[in-house]
ChimeraX commands (.cxc) that place a marker at each C-alpha (Angstrom):
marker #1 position -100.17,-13.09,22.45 radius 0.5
marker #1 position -100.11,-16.68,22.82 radius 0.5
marker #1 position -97.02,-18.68,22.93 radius 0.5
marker #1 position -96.18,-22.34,22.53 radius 0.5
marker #1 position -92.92,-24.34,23.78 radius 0.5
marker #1 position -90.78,-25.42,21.30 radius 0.5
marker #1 position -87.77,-27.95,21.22 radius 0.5
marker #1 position -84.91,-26.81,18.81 radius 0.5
marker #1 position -82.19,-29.67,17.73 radius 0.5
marker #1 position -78.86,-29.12,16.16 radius 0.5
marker #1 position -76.27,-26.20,17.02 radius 0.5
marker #1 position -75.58,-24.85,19.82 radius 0.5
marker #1 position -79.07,-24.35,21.15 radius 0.5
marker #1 position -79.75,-28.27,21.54 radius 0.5
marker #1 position -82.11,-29.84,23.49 radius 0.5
marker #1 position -83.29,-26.25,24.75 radius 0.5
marker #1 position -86.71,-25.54,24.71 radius 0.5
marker #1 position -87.85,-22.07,24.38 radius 0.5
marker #1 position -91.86,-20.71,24.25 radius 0.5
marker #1 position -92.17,-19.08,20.62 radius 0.5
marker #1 position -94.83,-16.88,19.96 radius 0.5
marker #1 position -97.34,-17.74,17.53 radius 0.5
marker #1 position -98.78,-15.94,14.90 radius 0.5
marker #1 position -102.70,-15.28,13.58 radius 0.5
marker #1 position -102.78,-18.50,12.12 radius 0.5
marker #1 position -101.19,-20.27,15.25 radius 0.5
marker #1 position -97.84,-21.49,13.42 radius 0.5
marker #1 position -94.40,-20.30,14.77 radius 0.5
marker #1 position -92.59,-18.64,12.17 radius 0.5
marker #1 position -90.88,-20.79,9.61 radius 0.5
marker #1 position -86.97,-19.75,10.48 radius 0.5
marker #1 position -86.34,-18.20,13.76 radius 0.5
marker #1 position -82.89,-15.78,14.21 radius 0.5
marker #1 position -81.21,-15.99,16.99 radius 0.5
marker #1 position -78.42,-13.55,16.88 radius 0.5
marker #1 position -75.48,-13.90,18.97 radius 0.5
marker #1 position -72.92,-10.76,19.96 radius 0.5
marker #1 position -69.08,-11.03,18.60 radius 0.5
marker #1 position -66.64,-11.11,21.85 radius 0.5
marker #1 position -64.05,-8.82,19.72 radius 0.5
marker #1 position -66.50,-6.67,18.56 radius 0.5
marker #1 position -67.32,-7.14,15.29 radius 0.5
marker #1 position -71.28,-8.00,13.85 radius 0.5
marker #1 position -73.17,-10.65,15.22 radius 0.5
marker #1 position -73.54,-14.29,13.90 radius 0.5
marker #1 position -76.57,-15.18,13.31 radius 0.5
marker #1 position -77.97,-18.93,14.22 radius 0.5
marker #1 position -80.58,-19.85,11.66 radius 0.5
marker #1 position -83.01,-22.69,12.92 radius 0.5
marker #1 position -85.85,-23.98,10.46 radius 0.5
marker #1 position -89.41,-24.89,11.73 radius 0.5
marker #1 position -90.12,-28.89,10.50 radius 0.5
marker #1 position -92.98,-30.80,12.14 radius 0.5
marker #1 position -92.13,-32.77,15.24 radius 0.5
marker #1 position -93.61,-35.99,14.47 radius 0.5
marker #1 position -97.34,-37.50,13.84 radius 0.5
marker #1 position -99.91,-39.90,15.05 radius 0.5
marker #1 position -99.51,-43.29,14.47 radius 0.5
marker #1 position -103.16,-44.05,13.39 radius 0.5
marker #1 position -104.26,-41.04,11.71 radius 0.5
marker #1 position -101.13,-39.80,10.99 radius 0.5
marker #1 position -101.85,-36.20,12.17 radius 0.5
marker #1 position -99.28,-33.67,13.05 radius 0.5
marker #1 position -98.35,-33.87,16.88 radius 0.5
marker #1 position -96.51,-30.33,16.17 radius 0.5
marker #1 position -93.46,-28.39,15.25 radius 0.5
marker #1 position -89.89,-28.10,15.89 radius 0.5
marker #1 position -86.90,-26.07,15.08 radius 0.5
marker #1 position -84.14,-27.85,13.48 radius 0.5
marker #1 position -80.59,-25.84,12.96 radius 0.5
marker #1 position -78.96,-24.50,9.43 radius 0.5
marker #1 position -75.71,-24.69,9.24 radius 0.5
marker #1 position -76.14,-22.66,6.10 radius 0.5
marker #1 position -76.77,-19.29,7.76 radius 0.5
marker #1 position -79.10,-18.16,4.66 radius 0.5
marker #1 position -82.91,-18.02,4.95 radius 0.5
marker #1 position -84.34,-19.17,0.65 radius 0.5
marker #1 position -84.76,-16.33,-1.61 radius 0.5
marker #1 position -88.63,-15.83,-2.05 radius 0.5
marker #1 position -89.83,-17.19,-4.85 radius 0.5
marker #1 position -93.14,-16.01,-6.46 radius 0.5
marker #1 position -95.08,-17.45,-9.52 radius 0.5
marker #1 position -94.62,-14.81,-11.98 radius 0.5
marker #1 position -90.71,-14.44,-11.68 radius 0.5
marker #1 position -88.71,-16.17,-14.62 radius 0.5
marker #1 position -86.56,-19.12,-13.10 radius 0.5
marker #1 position -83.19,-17.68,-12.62 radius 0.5
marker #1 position -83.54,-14.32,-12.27 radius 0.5
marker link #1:1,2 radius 0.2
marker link #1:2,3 radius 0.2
marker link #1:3,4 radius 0.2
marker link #1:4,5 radius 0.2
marker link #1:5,6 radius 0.2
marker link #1:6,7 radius 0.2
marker link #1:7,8 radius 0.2
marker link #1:8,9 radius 0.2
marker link #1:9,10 radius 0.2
marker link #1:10,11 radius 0.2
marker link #1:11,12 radius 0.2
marker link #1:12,13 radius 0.2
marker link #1:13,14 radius 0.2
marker link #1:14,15 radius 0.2
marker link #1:15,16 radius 0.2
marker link #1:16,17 radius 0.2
marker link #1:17,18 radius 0.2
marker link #1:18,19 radius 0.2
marker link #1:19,20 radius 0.2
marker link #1:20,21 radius 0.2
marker link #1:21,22 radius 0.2
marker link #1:22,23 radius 0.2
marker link #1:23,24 radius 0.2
marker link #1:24,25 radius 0.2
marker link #1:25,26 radius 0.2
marker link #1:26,27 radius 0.2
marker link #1:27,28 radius 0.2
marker link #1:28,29 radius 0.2
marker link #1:29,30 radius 0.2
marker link #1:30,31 radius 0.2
marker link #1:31,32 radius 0.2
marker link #1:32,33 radius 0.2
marker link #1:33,34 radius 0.2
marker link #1:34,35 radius 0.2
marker link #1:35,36 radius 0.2
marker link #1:36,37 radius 0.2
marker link #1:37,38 radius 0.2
marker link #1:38,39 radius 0.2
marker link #1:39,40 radius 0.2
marker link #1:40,41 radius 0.2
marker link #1:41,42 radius 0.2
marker link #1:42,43 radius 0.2
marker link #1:43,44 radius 0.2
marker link #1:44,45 radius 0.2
marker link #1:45,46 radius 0.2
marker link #1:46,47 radius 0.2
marker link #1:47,48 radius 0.2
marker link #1:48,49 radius 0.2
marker link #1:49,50 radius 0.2
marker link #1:50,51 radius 0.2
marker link #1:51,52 radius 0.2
marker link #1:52,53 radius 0.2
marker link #1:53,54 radius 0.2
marker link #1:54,55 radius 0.2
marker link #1:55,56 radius 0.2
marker link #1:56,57 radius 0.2
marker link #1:57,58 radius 0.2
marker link #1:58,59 radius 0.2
marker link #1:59,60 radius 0.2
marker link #1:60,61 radius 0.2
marker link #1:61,62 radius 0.2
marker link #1:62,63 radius 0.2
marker link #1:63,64 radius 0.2
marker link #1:64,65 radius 0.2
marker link #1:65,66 radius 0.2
marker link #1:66,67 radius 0.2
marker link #1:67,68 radius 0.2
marker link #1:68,69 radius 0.2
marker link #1:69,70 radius 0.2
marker link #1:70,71 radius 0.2
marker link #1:71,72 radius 0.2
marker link #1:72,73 radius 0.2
marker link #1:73,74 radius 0.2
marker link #1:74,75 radius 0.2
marker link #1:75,76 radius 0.2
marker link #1:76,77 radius 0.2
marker link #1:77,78 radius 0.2
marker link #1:78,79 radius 0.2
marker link #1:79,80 radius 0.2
marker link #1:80,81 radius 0.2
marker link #1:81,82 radius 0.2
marker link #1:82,83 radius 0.2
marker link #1:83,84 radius 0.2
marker link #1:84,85 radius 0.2
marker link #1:85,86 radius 0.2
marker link #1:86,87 radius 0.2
marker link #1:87,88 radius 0.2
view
């Protein structure tokens, strides 16, 4: 498998750079989990960090790559598929 070092920014993995592996089409996956044990016990909390492009090219604005970027949220978006009715 290959694997490709990536920054993250935000939370408390800042400034860290960490090789993710990459998938068939050579991407990262869009969130990455990182879950982190309870001291007292209890379940986990999870860090949620979002891939976003890292920058591009100044003259043919091409994409130099990605990074991960932290959500404070905690919750990945629902999937959303053409043939659902909005709302539901």
């Amino acid at each position: 498998m290959r694997s490709e070092p990536t920054p993250f920014e935000g939370g408390p993995m800042d400034g860290r750079i960490l090789p993710i592996l990459l998938g068939p089409t050579g991407h990262p996956p869009k969130w990455y989990e990182i879950p982190v044990p309870d001291g007292a016990g209890g379940p986990p909390t999870v860090l949620l960090y979002q891939r976003v492009p890292s920058g591009y090219t100044k003259r043919l604005h091409l994409q130099k790559g990605w990074k991960y970027v932290f959500d404070p949220t905690g919750e990945k978006p629902k999937l959303r598929w053409p043939w659902t009715k909005p709302g539901s």
